[in-house]
C-alpha positions as CSV (number, residue, x, y, z in Angstrom):
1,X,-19.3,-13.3,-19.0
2,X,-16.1,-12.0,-17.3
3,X,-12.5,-13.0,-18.5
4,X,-9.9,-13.4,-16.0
5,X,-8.1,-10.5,-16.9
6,X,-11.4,-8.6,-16.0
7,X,-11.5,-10.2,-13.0
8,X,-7.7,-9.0,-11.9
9,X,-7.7,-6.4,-8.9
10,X,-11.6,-6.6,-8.2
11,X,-12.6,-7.8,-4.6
12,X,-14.3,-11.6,-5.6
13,X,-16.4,-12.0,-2.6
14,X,-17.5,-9.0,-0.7
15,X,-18.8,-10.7,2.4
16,X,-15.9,-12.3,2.9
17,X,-13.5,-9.6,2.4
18,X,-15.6,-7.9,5.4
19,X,-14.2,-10.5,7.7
20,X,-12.1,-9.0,10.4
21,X,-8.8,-11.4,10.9
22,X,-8.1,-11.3,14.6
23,X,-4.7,-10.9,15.7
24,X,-5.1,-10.8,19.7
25,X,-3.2,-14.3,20.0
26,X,-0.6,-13.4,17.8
27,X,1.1,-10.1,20.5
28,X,4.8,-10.8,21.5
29,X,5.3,-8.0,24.0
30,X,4.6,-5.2,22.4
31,X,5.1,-6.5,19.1
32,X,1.5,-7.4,16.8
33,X,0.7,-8.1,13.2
34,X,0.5,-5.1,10.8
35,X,-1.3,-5.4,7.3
36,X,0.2,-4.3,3.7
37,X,-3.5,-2.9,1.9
38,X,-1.1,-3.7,-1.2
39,X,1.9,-4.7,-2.7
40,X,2.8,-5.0,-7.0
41,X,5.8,-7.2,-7.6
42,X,7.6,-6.3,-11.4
43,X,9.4,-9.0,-12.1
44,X,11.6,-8.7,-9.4
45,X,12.8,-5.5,-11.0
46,X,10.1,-3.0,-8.4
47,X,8.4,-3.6,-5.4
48,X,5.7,-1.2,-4.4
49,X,4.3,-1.6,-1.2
50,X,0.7,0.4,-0.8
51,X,-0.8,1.8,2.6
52,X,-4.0,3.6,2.4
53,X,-5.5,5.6,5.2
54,X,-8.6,7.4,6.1
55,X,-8.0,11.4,5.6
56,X,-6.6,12.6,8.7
57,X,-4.8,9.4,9.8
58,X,-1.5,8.5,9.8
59,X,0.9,5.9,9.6
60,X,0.9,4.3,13.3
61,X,4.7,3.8,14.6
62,X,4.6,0.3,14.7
63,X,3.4,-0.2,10.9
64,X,5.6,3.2,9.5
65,X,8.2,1.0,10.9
66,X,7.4,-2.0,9.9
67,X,7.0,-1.0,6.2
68,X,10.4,1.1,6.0
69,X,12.2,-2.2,7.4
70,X,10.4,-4.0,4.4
71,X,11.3,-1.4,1.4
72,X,14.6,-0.8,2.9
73,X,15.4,-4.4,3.1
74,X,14.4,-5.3,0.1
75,X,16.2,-2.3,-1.8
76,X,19.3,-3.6,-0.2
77,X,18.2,-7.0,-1.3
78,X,18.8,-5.4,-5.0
79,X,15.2,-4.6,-5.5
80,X,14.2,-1.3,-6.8
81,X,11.4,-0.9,-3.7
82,X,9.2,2.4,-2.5
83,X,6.5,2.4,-0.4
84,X,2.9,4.2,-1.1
85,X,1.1,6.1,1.7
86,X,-2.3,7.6,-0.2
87,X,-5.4,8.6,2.1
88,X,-9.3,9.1,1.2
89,X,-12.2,10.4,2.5
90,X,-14.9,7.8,1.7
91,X,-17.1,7.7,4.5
92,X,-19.6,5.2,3.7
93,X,-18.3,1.9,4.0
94,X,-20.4,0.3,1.4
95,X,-18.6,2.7,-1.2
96,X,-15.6,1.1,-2.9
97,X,-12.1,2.9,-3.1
98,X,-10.4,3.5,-5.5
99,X,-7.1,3.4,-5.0
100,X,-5.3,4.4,-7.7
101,X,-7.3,7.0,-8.2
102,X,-6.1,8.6,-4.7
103,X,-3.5,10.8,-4.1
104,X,0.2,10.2,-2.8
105,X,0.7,12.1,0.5
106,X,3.9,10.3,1.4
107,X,6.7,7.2,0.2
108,X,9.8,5.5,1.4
109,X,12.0,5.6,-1.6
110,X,16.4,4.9,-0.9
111,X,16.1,4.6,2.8
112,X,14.2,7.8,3.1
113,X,10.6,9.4,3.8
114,X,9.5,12.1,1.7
115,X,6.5,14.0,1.3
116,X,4.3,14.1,-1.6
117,X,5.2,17.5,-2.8
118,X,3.7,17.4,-6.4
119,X,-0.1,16.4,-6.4
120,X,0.0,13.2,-8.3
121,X,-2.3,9.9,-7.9
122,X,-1.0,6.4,-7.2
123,X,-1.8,5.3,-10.7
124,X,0.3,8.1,-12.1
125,X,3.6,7.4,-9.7
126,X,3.8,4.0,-10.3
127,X,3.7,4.3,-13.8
128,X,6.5,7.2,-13.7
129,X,8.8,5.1,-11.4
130,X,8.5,1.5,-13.4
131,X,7.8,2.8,-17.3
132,X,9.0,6.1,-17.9
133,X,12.7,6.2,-16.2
């Protein structure tokens, strides 16, 4: 039998996480909904926002904006914040991702974009930025 803790960061109920949420009555103009695929909250001390893409796609303008206005708002809120871009190639959608196994190819980190210079996975950067300044 599974523990809660085992349970943690595992999809529950794969039929319903397959559900498309339909935001087509929600448009103000040109403005629309925009998801987060993640988001780790330390204590109030980090806020990681997480965007993961197909390899080969980017951030569209409305969500790159959308998630800088976030970190950035929440840095000057006092929060330590930094968005995660990482891509994959898993084709076959009955495959799971793993996402902290994937590697960074961009953040928003002090009111900034960078690119991922260093190869380093998602697992690896978050543990460098919240454990090992």
């Amino acid at each position: 039998m599974c523990t809660e803790d085992t349970k943690r960061g595992v999809i529950q109920n794969r039929s319903r996480a397959t559900q498309i949420n339909n935001f087509k009555n929600l448009r103000y103009g040109n403005i629309t909904p925009t998801d987060i695929d993640g988001f780790i909250d330390f204590g109030n001390r980090y806020f990681i926002y997480i965007e993961v893409k197909l390899l080969g796609n980017d951030l569209p303008y409305g969500q790159r904006l959308a998630l800088e206005r976030l970190c950035d708002a929440t840095q000057r809120g006092g929060v330590s914040s930094i968005t995660y871009v990482v891509k994959h190639n898993v084709q076959n959608f009955n495959d799971d991702v793993d996402v902290g196994d994937l590697y960074v190819s961009e953040y928003r980190q002090d009111f900034k974009w960078h690119e991922q210079v260093e190869r380093i996975k998602l697992k690896d950067a978050i543990t460098k930025m919240c454990f090992q300044q």
